[in-house]
N, C-alpha and C positions, 0 to 999 in steps of 0.2 A: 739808087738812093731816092726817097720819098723826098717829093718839094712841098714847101707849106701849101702848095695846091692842092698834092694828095692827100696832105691829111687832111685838110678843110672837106674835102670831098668824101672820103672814110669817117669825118666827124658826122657829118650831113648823111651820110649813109647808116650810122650807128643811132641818129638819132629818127630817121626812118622809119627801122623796124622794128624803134621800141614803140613808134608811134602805134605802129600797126598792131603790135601784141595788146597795147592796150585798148584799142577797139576793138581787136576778136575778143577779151577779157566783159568788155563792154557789150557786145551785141550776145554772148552767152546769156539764157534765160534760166529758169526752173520754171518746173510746171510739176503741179502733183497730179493723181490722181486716187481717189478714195473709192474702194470698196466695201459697199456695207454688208453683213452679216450677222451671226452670234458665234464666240468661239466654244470649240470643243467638238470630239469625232462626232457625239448624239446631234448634232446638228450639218455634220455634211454633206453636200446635197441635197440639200429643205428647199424647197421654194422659195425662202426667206433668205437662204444663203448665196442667190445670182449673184451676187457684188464681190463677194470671194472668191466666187466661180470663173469671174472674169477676168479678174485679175492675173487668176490662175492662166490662164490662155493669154495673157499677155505678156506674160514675164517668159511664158514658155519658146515664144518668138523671139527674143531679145536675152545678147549678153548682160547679163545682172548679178548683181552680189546685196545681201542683206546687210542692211546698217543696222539693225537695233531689233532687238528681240525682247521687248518691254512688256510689263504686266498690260499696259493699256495699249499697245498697238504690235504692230507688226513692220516694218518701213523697208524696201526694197528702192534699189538707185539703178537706173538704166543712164548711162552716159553715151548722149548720141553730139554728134560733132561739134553742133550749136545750143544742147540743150540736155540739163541733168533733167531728169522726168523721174520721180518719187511715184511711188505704189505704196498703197496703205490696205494694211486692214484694221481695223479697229477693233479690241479687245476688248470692250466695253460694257459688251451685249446691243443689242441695235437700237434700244430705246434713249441711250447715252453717247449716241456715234460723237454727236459734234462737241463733247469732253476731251477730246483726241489733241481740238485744233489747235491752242495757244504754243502746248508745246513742240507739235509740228511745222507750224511758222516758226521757232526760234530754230530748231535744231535745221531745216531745209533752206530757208530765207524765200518761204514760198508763204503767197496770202489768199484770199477769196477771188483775186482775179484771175489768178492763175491754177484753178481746181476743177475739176472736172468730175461728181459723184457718180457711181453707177449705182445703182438698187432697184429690186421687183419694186412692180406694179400688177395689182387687182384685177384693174379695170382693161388691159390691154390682152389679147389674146393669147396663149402659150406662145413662148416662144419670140413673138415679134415684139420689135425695138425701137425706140423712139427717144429722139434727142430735143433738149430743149433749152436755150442759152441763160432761160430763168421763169421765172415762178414757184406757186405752191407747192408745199409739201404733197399734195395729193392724195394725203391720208398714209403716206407712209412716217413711222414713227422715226426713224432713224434720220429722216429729211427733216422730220421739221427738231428734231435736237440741231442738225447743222445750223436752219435757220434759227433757232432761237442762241443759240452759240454767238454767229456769225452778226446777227442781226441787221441784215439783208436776206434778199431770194433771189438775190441779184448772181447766179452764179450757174454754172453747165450743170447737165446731167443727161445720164441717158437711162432710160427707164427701159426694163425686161420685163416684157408682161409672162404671168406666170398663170392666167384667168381667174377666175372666180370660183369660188367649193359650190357645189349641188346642195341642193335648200338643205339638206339630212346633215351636211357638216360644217360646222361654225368655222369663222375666219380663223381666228387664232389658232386651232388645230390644222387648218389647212397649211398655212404659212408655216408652220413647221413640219409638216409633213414631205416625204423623199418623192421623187418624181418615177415613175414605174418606166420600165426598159425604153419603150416608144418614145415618152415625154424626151427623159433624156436622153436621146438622139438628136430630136428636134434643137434640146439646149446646145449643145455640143457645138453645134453650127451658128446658132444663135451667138454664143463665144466669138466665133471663129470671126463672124463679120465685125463684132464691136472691136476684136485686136484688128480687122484690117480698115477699119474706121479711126483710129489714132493719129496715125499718121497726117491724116485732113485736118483732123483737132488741132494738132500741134501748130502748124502751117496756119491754122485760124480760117481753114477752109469750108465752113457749115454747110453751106448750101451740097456740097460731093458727101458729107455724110447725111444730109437729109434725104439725097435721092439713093444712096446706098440703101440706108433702110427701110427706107419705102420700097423700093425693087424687093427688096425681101421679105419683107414682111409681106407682099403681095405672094410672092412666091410660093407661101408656107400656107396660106387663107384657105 
């Protein structure tokens, strides 16, 4: 038979491990992450389209299921112990990415702190990768819709150099243009390290993804 000590003790005990449920409830985070691109097949595989591409390689690593399959986005959910992690891609076209965002933060309960963009870069060599916890757009279109969206550049990104076109072909054709068997190979890999770079992101570890992609990008020079 239970004495008003056990229960006092089962009360203290029940009151415990609500405690506890409510700070595992509490230290749960979201974090998204945004890949930029254009949709439609004539664009897969473009130089323009790294941020889909990566995506791709990261969902590929992780159990995930699709939340929403909307005119203006795309939204995948990765549930990891502490941490729901959003995958976007944006349906927009890439000159309107950051159109995506108001409804994003309502449906995920995720903001500019917790984002993380990927998208080509020009100016960076094929293939290598480089992360950076904020600044300019750098001449990409889809970055600076985020920052005019967002209105900060106060936010992640990791940039995929994709290089520059030969004086004979304009930007704009380049960036939509498919990358030829070699190229993508080099991407492929290029993928590979930005899904084993996440994990550091998440953690809020920069400094193990900055020497990740340095080791690599050296690698591929």
């Amino acid at each position: 038979m239970l004495t008003l000590k056990h229960w006092k003790m089962l009360a203290l005990l029940q009151l415990t491990i609500q405690l506890l449920l409510v700070l595992m409830l509490l230290s749960k985070t979201q974090k998204i992450i945004i890949g930029l691109g254009n949709p439609g097949l004539q664009y897969q595989q473009t130089r323009h389209n790294v941020g889909f591409s990566a995506i791709d390689s990261i969902l590929s690593n992780y159990s995930t299921h699709q939340l929403s399959h909307k005119d203006s986005y795309l939204l995948y959910k990765i549930q990891l112990p502490n941490t729901s992690l959003y995958l976007v891609k944006p349906q927009t076209f890439m000159n309107l990415s950051g159109k995506v965002l108001p409804n994003l933060w309502k449906k995920t309960g995720t903001n500019v702190d917790s984002m993380l963009v990927i998208c080509d870069n020009l100016d960076l060599p094929l293939g290598h990768v480089k992360f950076r916890e904020k600044g300019s757009s750098a001449g990409q279109k889809g970055l600076k819709s985020i920052i005019e969206y967002t209105g900060t550049q106060n936010f992640h990104r990791i940039f995929i150099g994709i290089g520059r076109p030969n004086i004979r072909q304009d930007v704009p054709s380049y960036v939509l243009s498919q990358f030829n068997t070699t190229e993508q190979t080099v991407m492929q890999q290029s993928y590979k390290v930005i899904t084993e770079a996440i994990p550091y992101w998440l953690q809020g570890d920069f400094s193990s993804i900055h020497e990740l992609f340095i080791k690599y990008s050296k690698s591929i020079s």
